[in-house]
C-alpha positions in Angstrom: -35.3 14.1 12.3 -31.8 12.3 13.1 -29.0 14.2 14.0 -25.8 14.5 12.5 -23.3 12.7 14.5 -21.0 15.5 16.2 -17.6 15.1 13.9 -19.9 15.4 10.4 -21.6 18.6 12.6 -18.7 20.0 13.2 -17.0 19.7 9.9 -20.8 21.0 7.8 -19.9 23.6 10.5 -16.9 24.7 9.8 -17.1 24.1 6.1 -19.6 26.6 6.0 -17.4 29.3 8.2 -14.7 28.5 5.3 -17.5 29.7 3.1 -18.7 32.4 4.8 -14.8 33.4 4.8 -14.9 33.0 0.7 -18.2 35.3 0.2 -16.8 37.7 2.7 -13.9 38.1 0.5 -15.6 38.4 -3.0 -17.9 40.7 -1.5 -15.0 43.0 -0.5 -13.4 42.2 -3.8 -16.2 43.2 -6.0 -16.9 46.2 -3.6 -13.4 47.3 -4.2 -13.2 46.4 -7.9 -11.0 44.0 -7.9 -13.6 41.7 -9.6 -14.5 43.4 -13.2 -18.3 44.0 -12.8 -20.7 47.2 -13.7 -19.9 50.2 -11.4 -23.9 50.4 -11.0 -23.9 46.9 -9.7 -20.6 47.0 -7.4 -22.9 47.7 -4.4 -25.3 45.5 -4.6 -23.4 42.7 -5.8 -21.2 43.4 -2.7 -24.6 43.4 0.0 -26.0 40.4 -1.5 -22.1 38.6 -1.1 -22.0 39.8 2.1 -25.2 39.2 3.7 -24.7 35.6 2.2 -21.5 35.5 4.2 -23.2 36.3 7.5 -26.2 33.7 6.8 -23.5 30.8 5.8 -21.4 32.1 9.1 -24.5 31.9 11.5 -25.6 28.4 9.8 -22.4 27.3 10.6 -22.2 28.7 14.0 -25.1 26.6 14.4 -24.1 23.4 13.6 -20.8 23.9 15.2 -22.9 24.7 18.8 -24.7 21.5 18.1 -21.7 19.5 17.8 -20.5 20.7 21.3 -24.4 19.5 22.7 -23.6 16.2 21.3 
């Protein structure tokens, strides 16, 4: 498989951490109830956001580590 050049890495990289930062965010705002959703569902709603958040910031970490190998 070819690899990403290190600038389009590190920009998929840090465009995910920008999404990561987003979830993160909605997560804590639907958690809260900020965001208008069914009390039953405020939790999980919030889990799913945030464990979301954690995969977008790790697959971001990722490619930003492989732009440094480059």
């Amino acid at each position: 498989m070819a690899r990403l050049p290190a600038r389009s890495a590190r920009i998929v990289g840090l465009a995910l951490w920008a999404s990561a930062a987003f979830l993160g965010g909605l997560a804590m705002a639907a958690s809260t109830g900020l965001v208008p959703v069914a009390v039953e569902l405020r939790t999980t709603l919030a889990a799913v956001l945030g464990g979301v958040a954690v995969v977008d910031a790790l697959i971001g970490f990722w490619f930003f580590r492989s732009s440094l190998d480059s």
